[in-house]
N, C-alpha and C positions, 0 to 999 in steps of 0.2 A: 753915489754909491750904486751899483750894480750885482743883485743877487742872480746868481745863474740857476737855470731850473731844468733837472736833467730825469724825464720818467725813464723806467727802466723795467722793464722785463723780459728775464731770461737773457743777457748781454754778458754773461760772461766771457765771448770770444773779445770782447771791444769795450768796457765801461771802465778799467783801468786807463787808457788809454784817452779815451775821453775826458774823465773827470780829473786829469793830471794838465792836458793842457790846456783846460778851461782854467784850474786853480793856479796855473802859473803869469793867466792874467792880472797883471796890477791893479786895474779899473774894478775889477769883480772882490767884492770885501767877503760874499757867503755863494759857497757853491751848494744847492739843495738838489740831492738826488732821493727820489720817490722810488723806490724798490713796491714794484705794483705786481705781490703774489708770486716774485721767480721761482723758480724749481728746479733750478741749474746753481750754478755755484756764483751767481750774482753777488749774493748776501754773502756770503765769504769773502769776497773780495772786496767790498764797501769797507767791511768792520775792520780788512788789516789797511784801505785808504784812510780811514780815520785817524789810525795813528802814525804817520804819516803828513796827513795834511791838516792841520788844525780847522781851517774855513770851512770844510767837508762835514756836512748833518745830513742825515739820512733818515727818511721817514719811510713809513710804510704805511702805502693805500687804504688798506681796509678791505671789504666787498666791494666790488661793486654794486652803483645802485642801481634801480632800474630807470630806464632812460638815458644812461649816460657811455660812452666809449671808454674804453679802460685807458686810453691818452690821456683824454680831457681830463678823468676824474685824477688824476696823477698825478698832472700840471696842474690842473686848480687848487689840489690839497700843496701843492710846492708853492704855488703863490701864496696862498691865504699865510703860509707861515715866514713866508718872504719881509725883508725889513729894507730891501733896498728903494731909491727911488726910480729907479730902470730895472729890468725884469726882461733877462735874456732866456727866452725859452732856446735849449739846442735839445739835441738828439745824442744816445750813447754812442752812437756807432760816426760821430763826428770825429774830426784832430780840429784841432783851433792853432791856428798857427800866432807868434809872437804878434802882437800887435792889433789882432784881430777887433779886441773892445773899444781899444783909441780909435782905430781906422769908424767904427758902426758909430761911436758917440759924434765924432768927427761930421759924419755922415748925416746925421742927426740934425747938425747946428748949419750946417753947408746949405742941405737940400729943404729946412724946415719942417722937420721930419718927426712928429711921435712916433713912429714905427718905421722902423728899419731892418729889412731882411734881404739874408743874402743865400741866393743858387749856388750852394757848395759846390768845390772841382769833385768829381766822379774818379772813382777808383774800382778800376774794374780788371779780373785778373783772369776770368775763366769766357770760353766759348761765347756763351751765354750772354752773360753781361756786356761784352764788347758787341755782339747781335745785336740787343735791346735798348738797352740804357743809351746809349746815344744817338739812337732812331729817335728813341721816345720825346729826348729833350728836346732834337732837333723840329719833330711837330709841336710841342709846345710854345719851345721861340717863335714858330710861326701863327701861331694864336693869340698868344702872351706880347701884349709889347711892352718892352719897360717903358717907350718913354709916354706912351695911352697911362700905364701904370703909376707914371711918378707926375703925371699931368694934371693938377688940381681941378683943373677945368672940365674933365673926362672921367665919367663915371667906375670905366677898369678899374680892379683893386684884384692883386693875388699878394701872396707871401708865400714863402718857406719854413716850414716849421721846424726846420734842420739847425735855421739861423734865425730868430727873430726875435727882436730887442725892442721893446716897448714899454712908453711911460708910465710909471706904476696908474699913476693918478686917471689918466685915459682909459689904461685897462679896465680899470673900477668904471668908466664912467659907464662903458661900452657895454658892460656887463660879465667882462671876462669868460671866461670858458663856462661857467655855467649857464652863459645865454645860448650858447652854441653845443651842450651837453652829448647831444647826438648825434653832431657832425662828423661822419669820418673824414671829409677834405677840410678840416678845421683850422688850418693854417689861412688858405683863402677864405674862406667863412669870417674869421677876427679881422683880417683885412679889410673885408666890404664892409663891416662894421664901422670901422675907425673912419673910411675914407667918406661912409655915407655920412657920419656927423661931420664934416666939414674940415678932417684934422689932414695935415701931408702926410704922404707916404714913400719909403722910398727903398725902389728893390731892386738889385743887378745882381750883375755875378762876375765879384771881382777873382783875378789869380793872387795866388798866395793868401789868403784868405781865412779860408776854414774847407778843408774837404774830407769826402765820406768814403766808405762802403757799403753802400747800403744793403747787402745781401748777399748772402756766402754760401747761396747753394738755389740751385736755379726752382725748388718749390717753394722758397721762401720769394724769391724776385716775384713768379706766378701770381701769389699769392698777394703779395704789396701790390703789384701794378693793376691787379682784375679789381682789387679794390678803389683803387684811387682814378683810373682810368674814365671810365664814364662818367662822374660827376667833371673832371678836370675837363675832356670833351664839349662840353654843355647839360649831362643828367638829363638828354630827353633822345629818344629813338632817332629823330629825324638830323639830329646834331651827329649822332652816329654814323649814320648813312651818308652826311656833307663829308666828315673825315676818313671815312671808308674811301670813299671816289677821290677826295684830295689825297689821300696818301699811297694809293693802289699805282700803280707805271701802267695805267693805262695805255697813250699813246707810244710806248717802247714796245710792248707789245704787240699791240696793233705793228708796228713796222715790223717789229719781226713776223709779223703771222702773213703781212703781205710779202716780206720777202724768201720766203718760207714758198709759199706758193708760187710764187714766182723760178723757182728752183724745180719745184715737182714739176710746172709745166715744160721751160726749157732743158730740163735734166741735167742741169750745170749747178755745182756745189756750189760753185762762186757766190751765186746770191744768198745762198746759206751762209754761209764767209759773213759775207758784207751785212744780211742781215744782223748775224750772230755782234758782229762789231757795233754796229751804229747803237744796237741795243745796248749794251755795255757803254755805250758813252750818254747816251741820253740816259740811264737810270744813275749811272754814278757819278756824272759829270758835277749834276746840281748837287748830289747828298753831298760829296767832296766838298763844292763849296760852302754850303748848311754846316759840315763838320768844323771849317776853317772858321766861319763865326761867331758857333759856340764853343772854341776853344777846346775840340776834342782833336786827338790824333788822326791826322789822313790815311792810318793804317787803317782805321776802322771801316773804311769804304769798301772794304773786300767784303765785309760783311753784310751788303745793303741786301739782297738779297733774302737772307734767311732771316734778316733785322724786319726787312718790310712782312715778312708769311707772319710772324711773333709779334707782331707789333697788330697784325690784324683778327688774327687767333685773343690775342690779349685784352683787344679793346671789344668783340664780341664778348667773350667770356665774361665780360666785367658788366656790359650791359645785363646779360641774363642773371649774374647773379645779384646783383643790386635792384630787379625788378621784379625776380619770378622765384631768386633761389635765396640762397646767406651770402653774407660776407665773412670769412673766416681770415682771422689774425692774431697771431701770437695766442693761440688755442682757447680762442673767443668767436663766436659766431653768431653775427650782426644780421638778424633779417631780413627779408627784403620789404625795400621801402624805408629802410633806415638812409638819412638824408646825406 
């Protein structure tokens, strides 16, 4: 049995949508959605899913208390009243596609696996998000390795808290969300948990699967990514500064800056030409390929550019706020020093 645990605030553009094709999973017996203080028309739309879909309970948070992230305390009050013995944390702003449960249980029994979470496919419609979001993933991929990740042997451990299915009993042991109450990158936080006691884990990111939107309007994106950026980075300055230098086109610049001058002294465009090209190939040659193997569109390469300025604006801004200033989220604002 499989309860699903869905917090929710402020989701009325996406929590129909969500809690429909979680509940048309077979494997999943109770879908629990946590209504945590909305102020939009969330709560209006749960009470007509109710009737509707019988598996569908709906609780509501409470205060928050002190100490605690308004996710955590959401998902924790969603488990504590959970009867399943697996415990699929997703997100509202998910689609769960046919099969999705059998595929993670499956997953489960294959790779030896209490915890199983999956990097939903990305949906992204405006400027912005095709900029960002698959810069972003694609320096993750390159930090992140699933198979360090699903390596019993190797300390890595992350998850997706988009997708993440975990044994009830494990959850208890680890301490569940209320060990990690404070955590905003809390999906990896349960992770190192599980994998530090000795249990598998196991994380990719299939197609067809389960995919998202995660943000529909580029001060909401801002806002998710300065938050979750720096700790995802490493949470210390100088990890900052490694990814600052790995993700900057350094040497494409430099060629163009030499062939650039090379122009001013000869007085011939040409090497401007030729600068201008080479550049373009060495910045987008690799992103094209980085795009092709986290299974994003090759259109997105035109945007490497204004992806890479956002990507490095974003992961500053995230350091200063998570050290000097707040985190602000879903109209909650998390101090600094909050972990």
């Amino acid at each position: 049995m499989v309860s699903a645990i869905i917090p929710a605030r402020n989701e009325e553009a996406s929590i129909a949508r969500a809690v429909e094709s979680v509940a048309a999973q077979p494997e999943i017996a109770e879908v629990i959605v946590v209504n945590d203080q909305s102020s939009d028309r969330t709560g209006v739309i749960l009470d007509a899913l109710k009737a509707q879909i019988p598996k569908l309970r709906v609780l509501e948070s409470g205060a928050l208390p002190a100490g605690w992230t308004g996710k955590n305390h959401a998902v924790s009050a969603g488990a504590a009243a959970a009867r399943g013995d697996w415990l699929l944390f997703t997100d509202a702003d998910t689609v769960h596609m046919p099969g999705s449960t059998r595929r993670a249980l499956n997953d489960a029994t294959d790779h030896d696996a209490v915890l199983v979470s999956y990097s939903p496919e990305q949906e992204t419609k405006t400027f912005w998000e095709r900029a960002l979001i698959p810069f972003i993933y694609c320096r993750l991929a390159a930090k992140f390795s699933y198979a360090r990740i699903n390596d019993p042997r190797v300390p890595d451990a992350a998850a997706n808290g988009q997708f993440l299915l975990i044994l009830r009993d494990v959850y208890a042991a680890v301490g569940g969300h209320a060990a990690i109450s404070g955590k905003v990158l809390e999906d990896v936080a349960l992770a190192r948990r599980v994998k530090e006691r000795g249990h598998g884990i196991y994380f990719t990111a299939p197609i067809g699967i389960v995919r998202t939107r995660m943000y529909r309007s580029f001060g909401a994106m801002w806002q998710g990514w300065t938050k979750n950026l720096y700790p995802l980075v490493g949470g210390r300055p100088a990890s900052v500064l490694r990814e600052l230098a790995a993700a900057t086109p350094w040497e494409p610049v430099a060629f163009f800056a030499l062939f650039f001058w090379q122009a001013v002294q000869a007085h011939a465009l040409v090497y401007l030409f030729l600068g201008f090209l080479i550049t373009l190939a060495l910045c987008h040659i690799p992103y094209a390929i980085a795009l092709y193997r986290n299974l994003f569109s090759l259109s997105c390469v035109q945007y490497y550019l204004p992806g890479s300025c956002l990507y490095a604006a974003a992961l500053i801004a995230s350091w200063w706020k998570t050290t000097r200033g707040s985190v602000v989220w879903k109209g909650r604002a998390y101090p600094a020093g909050t972990a």
